[in-house]
Structures are given as structure tokens and as C-alpha cells.
N, C-alpha and C positions, 0 to 999 in steps of 0.2 A: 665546453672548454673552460667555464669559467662558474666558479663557485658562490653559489649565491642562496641564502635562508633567511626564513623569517626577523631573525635576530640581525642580520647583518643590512638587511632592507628596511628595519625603523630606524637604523641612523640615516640613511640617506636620505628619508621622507623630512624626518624635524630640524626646522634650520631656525629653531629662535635661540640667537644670542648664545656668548657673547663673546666679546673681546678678541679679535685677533687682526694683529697688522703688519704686514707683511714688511711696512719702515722702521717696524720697533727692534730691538736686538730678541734673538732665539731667546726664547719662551723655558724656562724648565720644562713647563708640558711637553713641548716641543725635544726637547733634548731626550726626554723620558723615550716618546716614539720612536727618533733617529737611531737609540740604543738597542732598541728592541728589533728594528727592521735590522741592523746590523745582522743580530742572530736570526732573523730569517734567512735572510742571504745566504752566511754562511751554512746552515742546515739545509737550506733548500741546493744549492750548488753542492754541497756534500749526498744528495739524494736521499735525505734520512727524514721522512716523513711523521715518525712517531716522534723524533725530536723535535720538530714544528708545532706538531699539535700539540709538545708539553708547553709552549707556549700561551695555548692557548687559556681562555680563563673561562668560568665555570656556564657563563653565559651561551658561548660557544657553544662549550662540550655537551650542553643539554640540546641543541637544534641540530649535533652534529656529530654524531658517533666517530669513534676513532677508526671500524673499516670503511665507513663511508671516505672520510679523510685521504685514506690509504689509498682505496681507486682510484679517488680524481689524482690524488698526488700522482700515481706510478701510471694511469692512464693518458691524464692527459695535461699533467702540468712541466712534468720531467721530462717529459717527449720533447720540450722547447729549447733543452740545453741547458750552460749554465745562464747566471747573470750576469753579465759580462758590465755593463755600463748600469747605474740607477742616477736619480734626480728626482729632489723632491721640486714636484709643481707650485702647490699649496698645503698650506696648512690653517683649512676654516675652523673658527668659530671655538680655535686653542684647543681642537679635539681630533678632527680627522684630518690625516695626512696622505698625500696623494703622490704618490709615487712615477717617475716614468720609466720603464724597464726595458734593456736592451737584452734579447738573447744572443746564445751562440748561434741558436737558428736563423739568426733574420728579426726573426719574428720582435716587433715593438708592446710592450701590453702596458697598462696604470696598473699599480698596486692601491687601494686606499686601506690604510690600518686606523686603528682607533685601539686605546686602550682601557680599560675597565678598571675601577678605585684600586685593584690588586695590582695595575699595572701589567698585567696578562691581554693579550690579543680579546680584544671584543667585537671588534671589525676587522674582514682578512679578507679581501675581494678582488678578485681578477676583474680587471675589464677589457674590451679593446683600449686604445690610446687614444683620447680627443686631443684633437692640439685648439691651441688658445682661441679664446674668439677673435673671430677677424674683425675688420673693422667698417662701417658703412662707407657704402662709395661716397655718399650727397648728407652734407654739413646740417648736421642736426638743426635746426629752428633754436632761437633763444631769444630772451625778454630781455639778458645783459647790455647793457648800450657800449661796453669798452670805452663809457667819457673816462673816470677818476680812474687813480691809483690800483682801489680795493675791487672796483672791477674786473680790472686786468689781472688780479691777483686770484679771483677766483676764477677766472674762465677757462686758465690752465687745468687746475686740476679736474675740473667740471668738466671741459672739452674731452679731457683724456677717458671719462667714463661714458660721455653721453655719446662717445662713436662707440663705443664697443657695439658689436652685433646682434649679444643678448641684453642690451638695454633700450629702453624707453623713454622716459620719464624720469627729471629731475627735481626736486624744488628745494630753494636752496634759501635758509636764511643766518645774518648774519647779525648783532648786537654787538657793538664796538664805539668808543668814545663816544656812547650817549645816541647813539643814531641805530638807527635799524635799516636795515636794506634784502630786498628780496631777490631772489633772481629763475626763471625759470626755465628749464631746457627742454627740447624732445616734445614727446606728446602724452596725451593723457589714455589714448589707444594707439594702435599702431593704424599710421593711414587718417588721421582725424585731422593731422594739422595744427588741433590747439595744444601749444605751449600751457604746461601746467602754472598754473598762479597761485598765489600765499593763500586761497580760498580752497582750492581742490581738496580733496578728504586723500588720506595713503593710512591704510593698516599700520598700526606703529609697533607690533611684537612687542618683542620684550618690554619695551620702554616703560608700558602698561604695568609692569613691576615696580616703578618709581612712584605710581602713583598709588599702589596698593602700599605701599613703603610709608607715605604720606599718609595716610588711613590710619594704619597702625602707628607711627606716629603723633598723629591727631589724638586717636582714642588714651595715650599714655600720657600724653598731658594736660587730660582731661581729667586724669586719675581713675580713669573706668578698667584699666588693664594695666601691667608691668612687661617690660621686656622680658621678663628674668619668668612669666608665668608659665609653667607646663602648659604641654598642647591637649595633656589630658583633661586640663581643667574645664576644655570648653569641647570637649569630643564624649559620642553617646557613650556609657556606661559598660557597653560592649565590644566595645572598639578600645576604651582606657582602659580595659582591664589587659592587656596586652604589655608585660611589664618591657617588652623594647620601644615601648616607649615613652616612658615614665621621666627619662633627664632630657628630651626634647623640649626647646624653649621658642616662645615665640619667636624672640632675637636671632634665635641660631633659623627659624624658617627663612629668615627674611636676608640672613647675612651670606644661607648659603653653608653653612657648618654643623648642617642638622645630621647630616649623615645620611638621609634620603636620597632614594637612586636620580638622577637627573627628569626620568620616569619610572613609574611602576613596570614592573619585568612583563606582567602581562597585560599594559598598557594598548602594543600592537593586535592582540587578537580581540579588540574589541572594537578595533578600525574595520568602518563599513566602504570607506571614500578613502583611499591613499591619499586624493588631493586635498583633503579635507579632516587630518586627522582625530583633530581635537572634539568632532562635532558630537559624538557619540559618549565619551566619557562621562560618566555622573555622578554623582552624590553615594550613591548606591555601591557603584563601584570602587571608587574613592576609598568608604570605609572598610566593604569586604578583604580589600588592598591592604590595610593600615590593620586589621585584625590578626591579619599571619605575620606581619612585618617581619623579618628577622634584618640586622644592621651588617651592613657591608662594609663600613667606612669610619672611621673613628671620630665617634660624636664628639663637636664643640673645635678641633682643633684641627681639622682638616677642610679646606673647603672643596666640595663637590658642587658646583652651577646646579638647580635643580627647580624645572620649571615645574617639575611635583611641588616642592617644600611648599612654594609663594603661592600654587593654585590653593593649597591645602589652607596656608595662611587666609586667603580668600574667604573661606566659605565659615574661618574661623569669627574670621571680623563680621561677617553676614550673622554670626549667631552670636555676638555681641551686640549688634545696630538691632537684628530684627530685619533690615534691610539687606535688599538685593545689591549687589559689589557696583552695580551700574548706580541704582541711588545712590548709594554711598561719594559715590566720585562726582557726582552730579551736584549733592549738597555740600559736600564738605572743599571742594577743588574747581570744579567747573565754572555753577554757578558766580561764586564770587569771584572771578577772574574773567567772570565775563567770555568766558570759552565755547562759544555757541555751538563750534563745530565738532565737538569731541564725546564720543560716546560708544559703547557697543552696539547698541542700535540703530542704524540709522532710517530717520522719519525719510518720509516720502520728497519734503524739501531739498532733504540733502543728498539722495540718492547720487542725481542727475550731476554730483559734485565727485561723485567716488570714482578712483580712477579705475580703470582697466589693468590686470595684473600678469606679468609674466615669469614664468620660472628660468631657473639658471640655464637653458638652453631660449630661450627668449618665445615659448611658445604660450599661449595665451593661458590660465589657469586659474583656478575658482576661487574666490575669496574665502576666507577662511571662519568655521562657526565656532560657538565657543558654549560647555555645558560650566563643570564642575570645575575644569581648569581656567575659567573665564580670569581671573587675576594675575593671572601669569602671561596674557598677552593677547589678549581681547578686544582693547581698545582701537578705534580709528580717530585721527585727528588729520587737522589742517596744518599746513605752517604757520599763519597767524595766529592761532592759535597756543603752537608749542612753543613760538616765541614769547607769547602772554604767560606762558608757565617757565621759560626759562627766565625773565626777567623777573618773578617771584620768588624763582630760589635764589636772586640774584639781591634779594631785596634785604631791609635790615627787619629783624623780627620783631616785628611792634604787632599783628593781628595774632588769632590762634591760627590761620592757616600759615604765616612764614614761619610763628614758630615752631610749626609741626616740619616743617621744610627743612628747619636749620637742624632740628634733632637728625633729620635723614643724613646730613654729611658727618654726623659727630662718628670717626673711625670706631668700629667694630668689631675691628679684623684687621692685625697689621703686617701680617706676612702676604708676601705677592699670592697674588693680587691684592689690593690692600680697600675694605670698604666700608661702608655706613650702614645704612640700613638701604639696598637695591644698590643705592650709588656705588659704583667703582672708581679707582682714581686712578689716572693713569698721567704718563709723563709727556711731555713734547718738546724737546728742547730746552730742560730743563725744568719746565714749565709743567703744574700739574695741574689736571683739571677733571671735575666731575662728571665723572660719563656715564651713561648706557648706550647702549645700539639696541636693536630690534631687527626681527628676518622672520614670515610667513614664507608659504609656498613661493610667494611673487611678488614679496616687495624687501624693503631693504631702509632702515634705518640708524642715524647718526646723531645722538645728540650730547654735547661736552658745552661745560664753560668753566669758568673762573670767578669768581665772586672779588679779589683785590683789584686784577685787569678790567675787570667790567666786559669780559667778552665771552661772548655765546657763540654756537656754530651749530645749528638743525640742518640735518639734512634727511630728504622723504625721497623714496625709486618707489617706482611700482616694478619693480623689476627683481628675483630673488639676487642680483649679482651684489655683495657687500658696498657698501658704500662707504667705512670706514679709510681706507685708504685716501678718500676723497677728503674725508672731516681733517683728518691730522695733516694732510699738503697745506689745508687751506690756514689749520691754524700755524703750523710752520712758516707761510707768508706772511698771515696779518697780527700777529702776538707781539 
């Protein structure tokens, strides 16, 4: 009954990053979708299945021939009546939209669509309907005391996520008028009882682009590289000869304006482990990738999110160092910040620190491994630690690591979304502040501040449910 391929199953598997909040005002992304599902609707209660599939965009129509289309349409999707009632659920990660649909039969089902750089259907997926997660019966465990102000200020938006049913694990830290403060919720497994603290280790996804952001950064004012330099310049011989991509710049890897698909198209058929997608991709593949390229998206002026471009940046910076992307962030970030807990590897020490991870149904799930795309969202850190790194970009640039920091917010990109090099800026009440998030299979990250206010807001789940919604309540309260 419900329409499901290769192609329409890697969006639902990769959930890193970024940006999407369900307080902020609809999104153009978002408007783009709403438009598009319109003409589903309308085509689909018209019973016109070949006008659907014109919808569709080329990604699609390769996993998905137009009589295949035809059967399910007239067999078993039209049998349900028309659309009488729709609602959108959500809208993750400013990409996929999730629909709730009411037939003339009875019948309830979710639509989720997604769209492709053409703006044609990329995702078109029936489901059954899950309704929202409920809520636990028994009051989550917390390290919050409810003495001061900013406690009570955080408990709300914190309470509201640490009961949902697919979460776990909180840890919550804060930087404001000079003081720091941590707070912890939930558990670090489920059934363990210990409250996560500002030590616990959480997958941090995307955010790990900030700090390859930092890197590249670092190496340009050092004068070892320029934003401005071709990606050919540091790619094998065999791979630059490939003239689409010859006007690709570092800058534009790292801003997101490269034109590069969010992944490579045949990214999924080289997943061994669904739960696990990244672990397999390599160097090898990488380039084989970047040999055929042809460009989907309009270089330098459009942005497409793209956990390819910054993997790719990655491996670019690795053949500039000599070094591994984990040395790299070790010497140049870590170490001198004194960041003990932060790394792709974790030693034997810190193991026994790493939390227990669940996915967006709250069911237990595997940590995530990292080959060629390791730069794109690799790393695992602590809260005391990402407090250590937000209070450095917070800082004034007198070392070479802050002023590698301060080049990452210099804007890049001034149309919404608007950003630096990884940094994103987004608004709250006025109020704008440099952000990323981060999301693996089974955790969930928040991290914004403000360099004038003096306030920072990390927030680490081990859980895949967003945590964003939690960051922007909280800085709504305390800004």
C-alpha cells in the first residue's frame, strides 16, 4: 500500500543538520514544499497519476519508472478516495515535510515529501499515521535545583522535551553574564538512573563542521591556502581533470554554495549498516564520485546544505596538513582549549563516559562510524567541553586559534540563510546568534550564542528527537 525505494529511504536514514524550528516564521523551503504538495493534492484527488509523476524529479524517476508509478497509483492509492482533510506535522531539518492525511475512505495515512535543488519531488512516501509521542508517566530525574531565576527558566523548555516518550538524555549548558551553569536530565541509558553531567561524551553531527570551518580557517591565516582557491588545486590529477569542477572554491565548500548534492547520488548503495551509514564511504569512493560529477545547482549563488561539500573539504585540509582531520582538531582546537573530552576516537578512558543512543522512535541505536566523510560530523564531545569552545569564539582574537574563530562568523552568504564559514545566523527575538545543530542516528544537538550578549546555549540528547526547539525557548527566556 505504500510506496517505498531506494532513493526515498536515504532521506529518512541521514538526519545531520540543519536548521529548522518549528517557533521561527515558515521557512521559503518550507513555502517551496506547501506549494508543491498543493499540486499533489490537487492531481492526486483529480486521479491523474501521470501528472503526479510530472512532479516528480529526476532522482525519482531513475528508482522509479512511470508504469511502476501508474499501479501503485490506480491499485492502491486511489482506492483510498479523495483528500479530504491534510496537515502539516513537521517540517525536519528545513527539508522533509510530513504530512497528515485524511481520506474520503476513513482511511488516515502521513505523506512525507522532500524536494530536490529543481524543486521537483525527491521524497513522495506513504506511510501509516503515527500520532505524536506521548508522554512518560514518571518525572524524568534532573540535576536542576529550581533555586535561581535561570533555573526555572530552563526547566520549562527542558521538562517539555525530557518527558517526551522518544527521549532520554539531556545536558544542558548555559554562558551568561560571566557565569556558566550546567543542568542535567533523564539518563544516559534507559533504566540506568544516572542523570547525564557536563562530563558525559554525546555524538555532536553536524556541529563537527564548525570545527573543520576552524581548520580551514586556521590554515588561511596562516597564508598556507586562500578561500578563493579551486578544489582542484588540491584534488588527484584525475579527478581535476573533470572540468565541472574547475569554479568550485574552497569557500563555497564550506559555505555550502558549492553546488554539490547534500550527498553523492550513489552514496546509498554503498551503505552496509542503515544504522550506520557513514561507516563505509571512502576516499576511493569519494573521488570515483567527483570524476563523473555533473552540477545540479547553480555554483556560488545558491545554497544547498551539503554534508558531501565539508566531508570533501575534509580530506582537502588532510592533504594540506599531511594530517588525519582528528589530528588536525586535536592540534590546532582541542588541545589548546584544553578540550579533553572531544574527539572521533574515543580511548578506553572515555568510553565508559559515552552515552547510550536512541533513534526518533526512542528505540536503542548504534553509534555512528566515520570514513571519508569524517569532517562533516564525526566528532563526539562533552558539554564542558563545547562550553570551552563556545566561550572562544566568544573571546576577542588576540591567539591564532580565536583569530581563526573570528574569520568563521565574517558573513559569506547573505541571503537566508545567511553564513560564515559552517556558522549560521539565525534570529530570536530580534536577536541573532551564531548557530549550528547537529543529529546522528540517536542524538540531537544545539549550539548558538552571541558574542555582544555574552550568551551561549549547548544543548547534547542522546536521543535523534531535535533539540532546537529547546535552544531558541531557552534563549527566548534568558536574552
Amino acid at each position: 500500500m505504500f510506496m517505498r525505494s531506494k532513493a526515498f529511504f536515504c532521506l529518512l536514514v541521514l538526519s545531520i543538520s540543519t536548521i529548522s524550528f518549528n517557533s521561527m516564521a515558515q521557512s521559503k523551503e518550507q513555502q517551496k514544499v506547501d506549494s508543491v504538495f498543493l499540486k499533489v493534492k490537487k492531481q492526486f484527488n483529480a486521479k491523474q497519476a501521470d501528472s503526479l509523476y510530472a512532479l516528480a524529479g529526476d532522482e525519482m524517476k531513475k528508482v522509479l519508472i512511470i508504469e511502476t508509478f501508474r499501479n501503485i497509483c490506480v491499485n492502491q492509492l486511489f482506492p483510498l478516495g479523495k483528500i479530504q482533510q491534510a496537515s502539516l506535522i513537521s517540517f525536519q531539518n528545513n527539508k522533509i515535510a510530513t504530512y497528515k492525511l485524511t481520506f474520503s475512505s476513513g482511511n488516515i495515512l502521513q505523506l512525507l515529501i522532500s524536494l530536490d535543488d529543481a524543486d521537483k519531488l525527491q521524497l513522495f512516501l506513504f506511510q501509516p499515521y503515527k500520532e505524536p509521542p506521548g508522554n512518560k508517566t514518571v518525572l524524568a530525574p534532573t540535576s536542576n535545583p529550581l533555586k535561581t531565576d535561570l533555573d526555572r527558566k530552563v526547566d520549562g523548555p527542558a521538562r517539555a522535551y525530557i518527558q517526551k516518550a522518544n527521549t532520554v538524555g539531556l545536558s544542558i549548558g548555559i554562558i551568561k553574564d560571566g557565569n556558566i551553569s550546567t543542568y542535567g536530565y533523564g539518563e544516559t541509558a534507559k533504566g540506568n538512573g544516572k542523570i547525564p553531567n557536563a562530563d558525559n561524551i554525546f555524538e555532536i553531527g553536524s556541529l563537527t563542521k564548525t570545527f573543520t570551518a576552524t581548520i580551514l580557517a586556521y590554515y588561511v591565516n596562516d597564508g598556507r591556502i586562500k578561500l578563493s582557491d579551486p578544489i582542484t588545486k588540491f584534488l588527484p590529477d584525475s579527478v581535476a581533470a573533470n572540468p565541472a569542477l574547475d569554479d568550485i572554491t574552497l569557500l563555497m565548500l564550506s559555505n555550502h554554495t558549492s553546488g554539490l548534492p547534500r550527498l553523492p547520488e550513489d552514496f546509498f548503495t554503498h551503505v552496509r549498516d542503515a544504522a550506520n551509514p557513514y561507516k563505509d564511504y571512502d576516499l576511493a569512493l569519494m573521488y570515483s564520485y567527483l570524476k563523473h560529477y555533473k552540477p545540479t545547482a547553480k555554483l556560488g549563488g545558491q545554497y544547498v546544505y551539503s554534508n558531501f561539500a565539508v566531508g570533501l573539504l575534509g580530506t582537502i585540509l588532510e592533504h594540506v596538513s599531511s594530517e588525519s582531520f582528528e589530528q588536525m582538531v586535536s592540534q590546532m582546537i582541542t588541545q589548546p582549549l584544553n578540550m579533553t573530552n572531544t574527539a572521533q576516537h574515543l580511548s578506553l578512558f572515555q568510553k565508559p563516559r559515552f552515552v547510550t543512543v536512541y533513534n526518533e522512535d526512542g528505540t536503542e541505536t548504534e553509534h555512528w562510524d566515520w570514513d571519508a566523510l569524517a569532517s562533516a560530523g564525526a566528532l563526539n564531545s562533552s558539554l564542558n567541553n563545547l562550553l570551552l569552545f563556545a566561550a572562544a569564539n566568544m573571546a576577542k582574537p588576540t591567539t591564532r586559534l580565536t583569530k581563526a574563530l573570528a574569520l568563521t562568523h565574517q558573513l559569506t552568504y547573505n541571503l537566508p540563510p545567511k553564513v560564515g564559514l559552517a556558522w549560521h545566523v539565525i534570529t530570536v527575538d530580534g536577536v541573532d546568534y551564531y548557530f549550528h545543530d547537529g543529529g546522528t542516528g540517536g542524538s540531537s544537538t544545539f549550539f548558538a550564542f552571541n558574542i555582544e550578549k555574552n550568551i551561549a546555549v549547548v544543548i547534547l540528547s542522546n536521543a535523534a528527537e531535535s533539540t532546537n526547539a529547546v535552544g531558541v525557548d531557552i534563549l527566548k527566556q534568558i536574552q
